[in-house]
PDB file of N, CA, C and O in Angstrom:
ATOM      1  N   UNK A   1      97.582 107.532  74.981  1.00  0.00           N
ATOM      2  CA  UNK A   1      97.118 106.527  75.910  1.00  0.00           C
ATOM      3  C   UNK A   1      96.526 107.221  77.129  1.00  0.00           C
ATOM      4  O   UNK A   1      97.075 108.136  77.744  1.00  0.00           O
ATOM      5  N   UNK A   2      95.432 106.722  77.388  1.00  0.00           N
ATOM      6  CA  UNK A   2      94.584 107.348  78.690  1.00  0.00           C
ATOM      7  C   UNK A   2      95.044 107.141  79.710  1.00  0.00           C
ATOM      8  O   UNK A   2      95.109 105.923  79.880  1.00  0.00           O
ATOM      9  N   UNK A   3      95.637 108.002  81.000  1.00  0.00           N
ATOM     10  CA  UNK A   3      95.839 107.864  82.194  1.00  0.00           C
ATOM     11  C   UNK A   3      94.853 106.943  83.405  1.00  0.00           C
ATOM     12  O   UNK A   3      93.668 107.236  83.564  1.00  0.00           O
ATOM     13  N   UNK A   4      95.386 106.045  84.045  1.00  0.00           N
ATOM     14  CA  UNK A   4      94.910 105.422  85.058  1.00  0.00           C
ATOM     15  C   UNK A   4      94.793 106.068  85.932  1.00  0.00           C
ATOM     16  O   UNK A   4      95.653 106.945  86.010  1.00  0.00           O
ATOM     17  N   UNK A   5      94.058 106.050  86.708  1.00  0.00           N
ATOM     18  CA  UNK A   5      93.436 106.524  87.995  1.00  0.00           C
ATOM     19  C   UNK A   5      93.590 105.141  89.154  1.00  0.00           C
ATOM     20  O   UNK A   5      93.428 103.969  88.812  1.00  0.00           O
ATOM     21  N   UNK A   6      93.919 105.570  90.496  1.00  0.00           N
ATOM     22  CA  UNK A   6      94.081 104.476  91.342  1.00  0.00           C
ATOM     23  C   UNK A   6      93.724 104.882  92.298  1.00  0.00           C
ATOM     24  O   UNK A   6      94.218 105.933  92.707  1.00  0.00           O
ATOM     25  N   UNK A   7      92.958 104.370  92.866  1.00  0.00           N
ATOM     26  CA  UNK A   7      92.746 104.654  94.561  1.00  0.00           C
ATOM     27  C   UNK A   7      93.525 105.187  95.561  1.00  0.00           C
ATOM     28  O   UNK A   7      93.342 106.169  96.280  1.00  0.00           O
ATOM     29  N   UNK A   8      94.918 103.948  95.460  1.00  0.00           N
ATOM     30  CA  UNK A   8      95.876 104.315  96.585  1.00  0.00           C
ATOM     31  C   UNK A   8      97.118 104.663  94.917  1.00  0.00           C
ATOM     32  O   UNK A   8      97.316 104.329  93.749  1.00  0.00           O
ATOM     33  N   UNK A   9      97.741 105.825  96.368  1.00  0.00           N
ATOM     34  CA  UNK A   9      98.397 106.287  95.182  1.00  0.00           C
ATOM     35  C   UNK A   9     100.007 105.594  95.372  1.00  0.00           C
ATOM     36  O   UNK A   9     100.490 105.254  96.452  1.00  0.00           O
ATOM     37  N   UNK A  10     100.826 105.468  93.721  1.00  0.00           N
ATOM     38  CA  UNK A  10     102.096 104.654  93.780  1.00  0.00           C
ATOM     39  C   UNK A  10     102.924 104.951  94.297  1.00  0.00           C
ATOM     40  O   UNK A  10     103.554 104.131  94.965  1.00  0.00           O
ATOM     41  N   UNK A  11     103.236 106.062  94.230  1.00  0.00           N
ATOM     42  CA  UNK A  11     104.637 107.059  95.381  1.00  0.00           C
ATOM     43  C   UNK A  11     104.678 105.866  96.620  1.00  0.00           C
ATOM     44  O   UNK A  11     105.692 105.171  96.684  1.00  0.00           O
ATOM     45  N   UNK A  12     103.875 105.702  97.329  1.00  0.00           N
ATOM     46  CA  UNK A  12     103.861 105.080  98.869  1.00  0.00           C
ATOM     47  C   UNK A  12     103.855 103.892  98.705  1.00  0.00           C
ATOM     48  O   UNK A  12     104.027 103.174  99.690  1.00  0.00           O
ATOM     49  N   UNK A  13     103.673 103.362  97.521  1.00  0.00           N
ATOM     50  CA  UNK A  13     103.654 101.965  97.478  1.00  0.00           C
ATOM     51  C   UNK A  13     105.049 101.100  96.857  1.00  0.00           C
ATOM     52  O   UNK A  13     105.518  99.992  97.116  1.00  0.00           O
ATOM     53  N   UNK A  14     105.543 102.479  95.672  1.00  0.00           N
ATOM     54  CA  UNK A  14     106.835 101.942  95.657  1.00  0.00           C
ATOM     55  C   UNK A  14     108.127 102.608  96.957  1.00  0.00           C
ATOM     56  O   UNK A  14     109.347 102.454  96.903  1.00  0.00           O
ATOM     57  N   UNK A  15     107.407 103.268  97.919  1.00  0.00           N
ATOM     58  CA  UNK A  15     108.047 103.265  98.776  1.00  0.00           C
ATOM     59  C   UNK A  15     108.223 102.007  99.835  1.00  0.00           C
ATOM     60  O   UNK A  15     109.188 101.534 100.436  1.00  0.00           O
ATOM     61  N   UNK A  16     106.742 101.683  99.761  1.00  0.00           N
ATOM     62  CA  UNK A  16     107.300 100.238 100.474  1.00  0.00           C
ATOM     63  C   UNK A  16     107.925  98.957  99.841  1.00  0.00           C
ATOM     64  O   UNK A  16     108.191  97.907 100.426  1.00  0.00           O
ATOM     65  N   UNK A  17     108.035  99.142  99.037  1.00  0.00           N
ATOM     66  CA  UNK A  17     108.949  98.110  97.819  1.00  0.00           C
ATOM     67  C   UNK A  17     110.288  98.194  98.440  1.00  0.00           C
ATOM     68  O   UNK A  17     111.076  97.470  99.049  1.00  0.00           O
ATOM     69  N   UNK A  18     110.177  99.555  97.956  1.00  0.00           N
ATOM     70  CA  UNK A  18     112.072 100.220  98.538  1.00  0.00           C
ATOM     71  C   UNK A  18     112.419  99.543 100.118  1.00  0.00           C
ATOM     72  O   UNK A  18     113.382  98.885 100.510  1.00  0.00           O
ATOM     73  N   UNK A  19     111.505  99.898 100.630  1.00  0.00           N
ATOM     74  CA  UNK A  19     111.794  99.369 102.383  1.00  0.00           C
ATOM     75  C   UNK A  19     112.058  97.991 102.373  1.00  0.00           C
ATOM     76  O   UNK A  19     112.979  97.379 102.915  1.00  0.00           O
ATOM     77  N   UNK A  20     111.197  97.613 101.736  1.00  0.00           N
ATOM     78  CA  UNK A  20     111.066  95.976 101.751  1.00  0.00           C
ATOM     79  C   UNK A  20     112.417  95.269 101.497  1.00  0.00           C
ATOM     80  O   UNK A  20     112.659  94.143 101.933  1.00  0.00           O
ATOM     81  N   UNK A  21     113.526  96.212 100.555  1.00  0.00           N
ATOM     82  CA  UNK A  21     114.549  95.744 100.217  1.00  0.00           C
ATOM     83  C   UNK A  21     114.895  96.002  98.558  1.00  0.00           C
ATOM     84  O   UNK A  21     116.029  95.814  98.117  1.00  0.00           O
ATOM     85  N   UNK A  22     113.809  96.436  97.743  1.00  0.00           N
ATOM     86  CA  UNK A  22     114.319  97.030  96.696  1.00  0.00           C
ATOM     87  C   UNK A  22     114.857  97.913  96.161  1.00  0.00           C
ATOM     88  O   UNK A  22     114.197  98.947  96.261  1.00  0.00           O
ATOM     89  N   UNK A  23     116.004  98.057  95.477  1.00  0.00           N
ATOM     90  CA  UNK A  23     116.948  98.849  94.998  1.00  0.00           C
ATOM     91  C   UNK A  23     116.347  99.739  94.046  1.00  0.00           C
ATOM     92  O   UNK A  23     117.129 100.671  93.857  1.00  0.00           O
ATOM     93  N   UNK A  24     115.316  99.860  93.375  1.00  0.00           N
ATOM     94  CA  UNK A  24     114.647 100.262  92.601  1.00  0.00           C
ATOM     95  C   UNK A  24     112.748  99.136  91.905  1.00  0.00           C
ATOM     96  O   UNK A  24     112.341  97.987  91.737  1.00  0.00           O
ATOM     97  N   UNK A  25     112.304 100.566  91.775  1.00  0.00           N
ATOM     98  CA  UNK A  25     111.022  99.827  91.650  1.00  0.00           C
ATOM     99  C   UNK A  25     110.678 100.708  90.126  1.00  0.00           C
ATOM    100  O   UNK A  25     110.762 101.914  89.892  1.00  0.00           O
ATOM    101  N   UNK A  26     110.230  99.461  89.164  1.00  0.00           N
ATOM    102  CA  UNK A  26     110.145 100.471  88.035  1.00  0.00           C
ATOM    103  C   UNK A  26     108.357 100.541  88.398  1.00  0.00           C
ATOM    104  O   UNK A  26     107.763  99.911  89.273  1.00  0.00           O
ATOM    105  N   UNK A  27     107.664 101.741  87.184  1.00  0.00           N
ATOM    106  CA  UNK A  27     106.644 102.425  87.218  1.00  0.00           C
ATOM    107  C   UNK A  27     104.880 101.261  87.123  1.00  0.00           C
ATOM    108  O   UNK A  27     103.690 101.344  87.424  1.00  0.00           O
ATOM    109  N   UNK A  28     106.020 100.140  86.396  1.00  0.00           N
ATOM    110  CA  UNK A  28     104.696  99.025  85.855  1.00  0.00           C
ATOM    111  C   UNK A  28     105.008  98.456  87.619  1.00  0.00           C
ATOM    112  O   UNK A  28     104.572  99.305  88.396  1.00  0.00           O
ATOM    113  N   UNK A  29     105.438  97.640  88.110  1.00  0.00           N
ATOM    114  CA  UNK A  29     105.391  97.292  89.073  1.00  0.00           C
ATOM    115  C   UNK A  29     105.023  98.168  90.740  1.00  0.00           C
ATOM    116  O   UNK A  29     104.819  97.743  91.877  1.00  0.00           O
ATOM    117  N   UNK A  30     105.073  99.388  90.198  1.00  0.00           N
ATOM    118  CA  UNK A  30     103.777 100.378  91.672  1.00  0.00           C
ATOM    119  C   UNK A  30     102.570  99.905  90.645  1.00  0.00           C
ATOM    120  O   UNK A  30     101.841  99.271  91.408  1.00  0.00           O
ATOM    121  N   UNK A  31     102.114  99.871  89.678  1.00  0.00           N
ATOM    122  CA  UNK A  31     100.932 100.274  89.410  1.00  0.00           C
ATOM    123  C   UNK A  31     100.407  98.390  89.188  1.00  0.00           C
ATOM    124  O   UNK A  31      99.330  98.068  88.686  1.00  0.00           O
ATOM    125  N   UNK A  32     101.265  97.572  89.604  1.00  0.00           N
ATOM    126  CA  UNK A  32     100.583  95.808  89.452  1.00  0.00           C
ATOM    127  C   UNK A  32     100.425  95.913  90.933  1.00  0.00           C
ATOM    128  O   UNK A  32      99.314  95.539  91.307  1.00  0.00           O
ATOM    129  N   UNK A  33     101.350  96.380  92.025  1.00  0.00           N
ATOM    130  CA  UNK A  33     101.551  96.358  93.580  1.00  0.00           C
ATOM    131  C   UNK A  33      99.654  96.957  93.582  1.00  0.00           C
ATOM    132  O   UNK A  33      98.599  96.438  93.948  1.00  0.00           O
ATOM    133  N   UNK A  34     100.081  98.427  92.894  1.00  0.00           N
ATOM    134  CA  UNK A  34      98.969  98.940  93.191  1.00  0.00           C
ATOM    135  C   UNK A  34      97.062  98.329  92.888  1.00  0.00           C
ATOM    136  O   UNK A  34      95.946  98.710  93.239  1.00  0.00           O
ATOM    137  N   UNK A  35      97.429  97.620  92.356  1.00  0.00           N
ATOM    138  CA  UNK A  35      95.962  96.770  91.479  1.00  0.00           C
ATOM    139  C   UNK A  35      95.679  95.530  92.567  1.00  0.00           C
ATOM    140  O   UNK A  35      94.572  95.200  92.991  1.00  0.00           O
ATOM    141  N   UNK A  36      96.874  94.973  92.883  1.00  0.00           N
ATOM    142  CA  UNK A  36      96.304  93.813  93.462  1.00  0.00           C
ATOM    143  C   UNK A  36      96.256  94.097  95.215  1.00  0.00           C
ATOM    144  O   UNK A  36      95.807  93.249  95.986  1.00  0.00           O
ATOM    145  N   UNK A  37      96.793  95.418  95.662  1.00  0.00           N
ATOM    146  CA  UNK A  37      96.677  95.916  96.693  1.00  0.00           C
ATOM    147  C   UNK A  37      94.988  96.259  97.038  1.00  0.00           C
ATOM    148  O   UNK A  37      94.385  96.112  98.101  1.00  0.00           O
ATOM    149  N   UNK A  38      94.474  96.791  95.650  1.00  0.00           N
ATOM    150  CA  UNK A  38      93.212  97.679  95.381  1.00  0.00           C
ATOM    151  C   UNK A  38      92.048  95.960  95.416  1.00  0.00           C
ATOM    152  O   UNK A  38      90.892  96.215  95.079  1.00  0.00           O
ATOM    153  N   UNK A  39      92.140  95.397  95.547  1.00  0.00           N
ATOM    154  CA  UNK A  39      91.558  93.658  94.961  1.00  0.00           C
ATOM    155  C   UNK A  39      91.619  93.326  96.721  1.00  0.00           C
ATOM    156  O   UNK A  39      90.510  93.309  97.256  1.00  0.00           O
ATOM    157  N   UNK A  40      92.279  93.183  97.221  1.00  0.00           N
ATOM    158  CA  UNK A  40      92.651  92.853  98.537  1.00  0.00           C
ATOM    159  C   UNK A  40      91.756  93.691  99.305  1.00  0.00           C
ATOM    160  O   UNK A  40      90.814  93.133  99.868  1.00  0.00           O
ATOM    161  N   UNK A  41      91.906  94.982  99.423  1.00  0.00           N
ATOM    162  CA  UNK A  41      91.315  96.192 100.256  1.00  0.00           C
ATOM    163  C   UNK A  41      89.671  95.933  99.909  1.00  0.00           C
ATOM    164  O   UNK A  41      89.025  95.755 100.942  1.00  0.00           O
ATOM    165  N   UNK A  42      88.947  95.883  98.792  1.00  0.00           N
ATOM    166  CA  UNK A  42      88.324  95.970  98.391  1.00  0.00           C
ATOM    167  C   UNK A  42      87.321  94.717  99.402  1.00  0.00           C
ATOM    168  O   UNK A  42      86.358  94.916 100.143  1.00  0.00           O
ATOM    169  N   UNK A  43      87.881  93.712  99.116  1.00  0.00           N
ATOM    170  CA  UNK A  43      87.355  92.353  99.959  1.00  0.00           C
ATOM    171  C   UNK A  43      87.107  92.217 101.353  1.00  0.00           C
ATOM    172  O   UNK A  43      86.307  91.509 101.964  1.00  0.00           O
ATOM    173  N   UNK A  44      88.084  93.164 101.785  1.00  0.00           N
ATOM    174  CA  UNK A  44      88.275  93.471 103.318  1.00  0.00           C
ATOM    175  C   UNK A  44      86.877  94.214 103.659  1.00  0.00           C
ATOM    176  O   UNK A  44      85.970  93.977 104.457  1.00  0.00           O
ATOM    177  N   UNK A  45      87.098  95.154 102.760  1.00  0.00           N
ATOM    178  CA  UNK A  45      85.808  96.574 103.168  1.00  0.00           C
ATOM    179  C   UNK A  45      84.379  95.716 102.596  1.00  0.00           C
ATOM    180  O   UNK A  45      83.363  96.355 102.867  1.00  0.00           O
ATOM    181  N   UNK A  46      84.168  94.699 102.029  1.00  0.00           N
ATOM    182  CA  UNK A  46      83.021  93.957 101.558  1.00  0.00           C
ATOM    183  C   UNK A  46      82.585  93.742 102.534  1.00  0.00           C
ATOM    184  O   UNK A  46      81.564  94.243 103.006  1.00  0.00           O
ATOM    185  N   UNK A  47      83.624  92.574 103.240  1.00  0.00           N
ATOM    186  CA  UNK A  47      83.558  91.713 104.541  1.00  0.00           C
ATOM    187  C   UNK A  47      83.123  92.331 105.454  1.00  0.00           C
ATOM    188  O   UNK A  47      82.088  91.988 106.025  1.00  0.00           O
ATOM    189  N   UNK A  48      83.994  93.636 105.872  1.00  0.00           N
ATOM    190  CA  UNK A  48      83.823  94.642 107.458  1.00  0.00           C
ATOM    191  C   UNK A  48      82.203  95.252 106.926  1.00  0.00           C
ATOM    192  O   UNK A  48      81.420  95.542 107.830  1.00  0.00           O
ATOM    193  N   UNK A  49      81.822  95.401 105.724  1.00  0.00           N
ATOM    194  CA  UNK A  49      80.713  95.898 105.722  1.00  0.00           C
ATOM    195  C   UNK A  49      79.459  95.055 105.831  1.00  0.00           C
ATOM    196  O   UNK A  49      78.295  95.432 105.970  1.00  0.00           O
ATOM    197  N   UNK A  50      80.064  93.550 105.714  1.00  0.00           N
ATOM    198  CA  UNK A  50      78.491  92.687 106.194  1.00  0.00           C
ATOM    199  C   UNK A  50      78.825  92.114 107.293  1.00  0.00           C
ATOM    200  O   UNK A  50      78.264  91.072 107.631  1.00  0.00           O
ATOM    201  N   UNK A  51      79.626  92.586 107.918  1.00  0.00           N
ATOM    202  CA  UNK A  51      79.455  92.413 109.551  1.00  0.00           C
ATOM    203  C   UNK A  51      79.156  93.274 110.511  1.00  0.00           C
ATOM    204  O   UNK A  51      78.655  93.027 111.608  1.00  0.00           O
ATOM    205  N   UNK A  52      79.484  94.307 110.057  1.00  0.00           N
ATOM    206  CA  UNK A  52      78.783  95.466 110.591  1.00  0.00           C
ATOM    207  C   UNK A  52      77.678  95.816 110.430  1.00  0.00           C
ATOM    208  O   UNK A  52      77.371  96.807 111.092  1.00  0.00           O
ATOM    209  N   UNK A  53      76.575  95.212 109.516  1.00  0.00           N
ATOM    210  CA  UNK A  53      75.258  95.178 109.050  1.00  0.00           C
ATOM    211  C   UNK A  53      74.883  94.028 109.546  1.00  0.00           C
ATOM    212  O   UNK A  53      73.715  94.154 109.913  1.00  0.00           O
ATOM    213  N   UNK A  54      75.334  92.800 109.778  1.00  0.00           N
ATOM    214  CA  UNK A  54      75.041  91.727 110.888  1.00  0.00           C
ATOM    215  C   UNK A  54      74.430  91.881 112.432  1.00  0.00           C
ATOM    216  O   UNK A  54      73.509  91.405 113.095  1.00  0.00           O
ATOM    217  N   UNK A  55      75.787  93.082 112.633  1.00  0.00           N
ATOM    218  CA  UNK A  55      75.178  93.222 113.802  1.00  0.00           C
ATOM    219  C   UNK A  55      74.631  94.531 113.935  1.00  0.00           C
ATOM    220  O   UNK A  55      75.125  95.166 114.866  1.00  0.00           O
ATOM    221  N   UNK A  56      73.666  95.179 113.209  1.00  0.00           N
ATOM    222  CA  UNK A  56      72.891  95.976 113.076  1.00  0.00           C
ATOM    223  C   UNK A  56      73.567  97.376 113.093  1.00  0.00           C
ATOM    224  O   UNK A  56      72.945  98.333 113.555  1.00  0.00           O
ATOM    225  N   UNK A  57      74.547  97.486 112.708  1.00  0.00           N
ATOM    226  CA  UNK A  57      75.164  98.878 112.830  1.00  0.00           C
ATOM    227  C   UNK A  57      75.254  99.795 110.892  1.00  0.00           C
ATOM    228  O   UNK A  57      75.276  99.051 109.911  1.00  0.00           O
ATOM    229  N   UNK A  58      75.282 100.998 110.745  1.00  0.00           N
ATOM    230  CA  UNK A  58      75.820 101.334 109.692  1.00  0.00           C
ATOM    231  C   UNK A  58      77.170 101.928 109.756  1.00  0.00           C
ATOM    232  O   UNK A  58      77.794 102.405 108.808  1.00  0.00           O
ATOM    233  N   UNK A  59      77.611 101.827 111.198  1.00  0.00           N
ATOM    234  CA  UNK A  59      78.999 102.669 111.119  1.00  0.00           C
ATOM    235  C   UNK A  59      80.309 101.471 111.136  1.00  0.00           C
ATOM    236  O   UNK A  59      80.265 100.845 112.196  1.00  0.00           O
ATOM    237  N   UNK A  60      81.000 101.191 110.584  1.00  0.00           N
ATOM    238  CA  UNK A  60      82.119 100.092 110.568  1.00  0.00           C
ATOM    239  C   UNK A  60      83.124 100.677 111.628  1.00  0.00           C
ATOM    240  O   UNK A  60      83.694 101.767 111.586  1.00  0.00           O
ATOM    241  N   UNK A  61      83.207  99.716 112.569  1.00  0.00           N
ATOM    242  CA  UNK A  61      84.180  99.823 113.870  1.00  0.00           C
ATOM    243  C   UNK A  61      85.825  99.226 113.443  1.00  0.00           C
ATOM    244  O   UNK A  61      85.926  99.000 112.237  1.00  0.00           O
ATOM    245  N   UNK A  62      86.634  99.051 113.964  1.00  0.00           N
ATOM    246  CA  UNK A  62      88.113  98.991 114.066  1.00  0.00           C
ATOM    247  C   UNK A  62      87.837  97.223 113.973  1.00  0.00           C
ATOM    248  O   UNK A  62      87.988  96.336 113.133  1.00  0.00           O
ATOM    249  N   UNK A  63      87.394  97.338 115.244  1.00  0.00           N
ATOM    250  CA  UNK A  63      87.126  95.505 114.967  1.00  0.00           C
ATOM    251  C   UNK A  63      86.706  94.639 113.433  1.00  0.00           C
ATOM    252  O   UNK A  63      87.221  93.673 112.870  1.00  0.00           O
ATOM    253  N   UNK A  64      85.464  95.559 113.093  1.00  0.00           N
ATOM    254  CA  UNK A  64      85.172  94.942 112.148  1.00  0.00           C
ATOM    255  C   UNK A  64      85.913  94.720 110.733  1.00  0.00           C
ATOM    256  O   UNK A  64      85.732  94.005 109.747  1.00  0.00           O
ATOM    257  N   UNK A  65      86.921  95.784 111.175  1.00  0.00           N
ATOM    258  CA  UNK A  65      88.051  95.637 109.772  1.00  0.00           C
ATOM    259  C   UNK A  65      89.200  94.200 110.268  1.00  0.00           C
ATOM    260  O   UNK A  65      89.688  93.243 109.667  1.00  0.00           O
ATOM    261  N   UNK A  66      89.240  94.615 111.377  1.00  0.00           N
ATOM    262  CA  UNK A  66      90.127  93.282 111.784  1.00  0.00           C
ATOM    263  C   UNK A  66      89.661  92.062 112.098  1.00  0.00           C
ATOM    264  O   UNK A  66      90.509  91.273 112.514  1.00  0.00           O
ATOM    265  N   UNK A  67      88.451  91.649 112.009  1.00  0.00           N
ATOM    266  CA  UNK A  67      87.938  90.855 112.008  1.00  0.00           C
ATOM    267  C   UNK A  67      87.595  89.673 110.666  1.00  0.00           C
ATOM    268  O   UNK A  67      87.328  88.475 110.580  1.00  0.00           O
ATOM    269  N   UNK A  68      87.866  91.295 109.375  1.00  0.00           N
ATOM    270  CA  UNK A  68      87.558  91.055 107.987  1.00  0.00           C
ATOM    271  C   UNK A  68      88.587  90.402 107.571  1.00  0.00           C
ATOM    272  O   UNK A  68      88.634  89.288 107.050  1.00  0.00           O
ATOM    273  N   UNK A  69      89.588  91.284 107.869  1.00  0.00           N
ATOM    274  CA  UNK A  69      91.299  90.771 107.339  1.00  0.00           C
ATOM    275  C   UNK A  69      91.729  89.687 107.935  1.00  0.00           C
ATOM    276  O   UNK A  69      92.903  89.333 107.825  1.00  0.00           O
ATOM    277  N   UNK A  70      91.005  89.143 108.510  1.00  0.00           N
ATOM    278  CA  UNK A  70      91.317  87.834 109.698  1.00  0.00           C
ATOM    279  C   UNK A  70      90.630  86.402 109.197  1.00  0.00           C
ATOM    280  O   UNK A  70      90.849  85.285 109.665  1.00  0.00           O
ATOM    281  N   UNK A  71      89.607  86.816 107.950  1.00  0.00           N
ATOM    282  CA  UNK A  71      88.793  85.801 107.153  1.00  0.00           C
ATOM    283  C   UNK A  71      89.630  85.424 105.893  1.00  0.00           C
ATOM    284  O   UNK A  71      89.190  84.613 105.079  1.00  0.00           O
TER     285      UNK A  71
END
């Protein structure tokens, strides 16, 4: 079976599982955290990137990410 590749990597993600209050995080659940984390981010950086081209810039500012995640 072919290895997945992920953007953000699972170590940190089933670390925040753990924080969150889980006693254990098995391997399928970092890598579902990790998919729909990757779906989310993805939308954000869409958004911050046609607002930052709105207002005539090519460089994406702090705002414009928080502005994205705020839609």
């Amino acid at each position: 079976m072919p290895r997945k590749t992920s953007i953000i990597p699972k170590a940190p993600l089933a670390r925040i599982l753990t924080n969150a209050g889980a006693k254990r995080v098995s391997a399928e659940a970092a890598d579902v955290f990790s998919e729909i984390l990757t779906d989310i981010v993805e939308d954000i950086a869409k958004k911050a990137v046609q607002i930052a081209k709105h207002t005539g810039r090519k460089t994406i500012h702090e705002g414009d990410i928080k502005l994205a995640a705020k839609q």
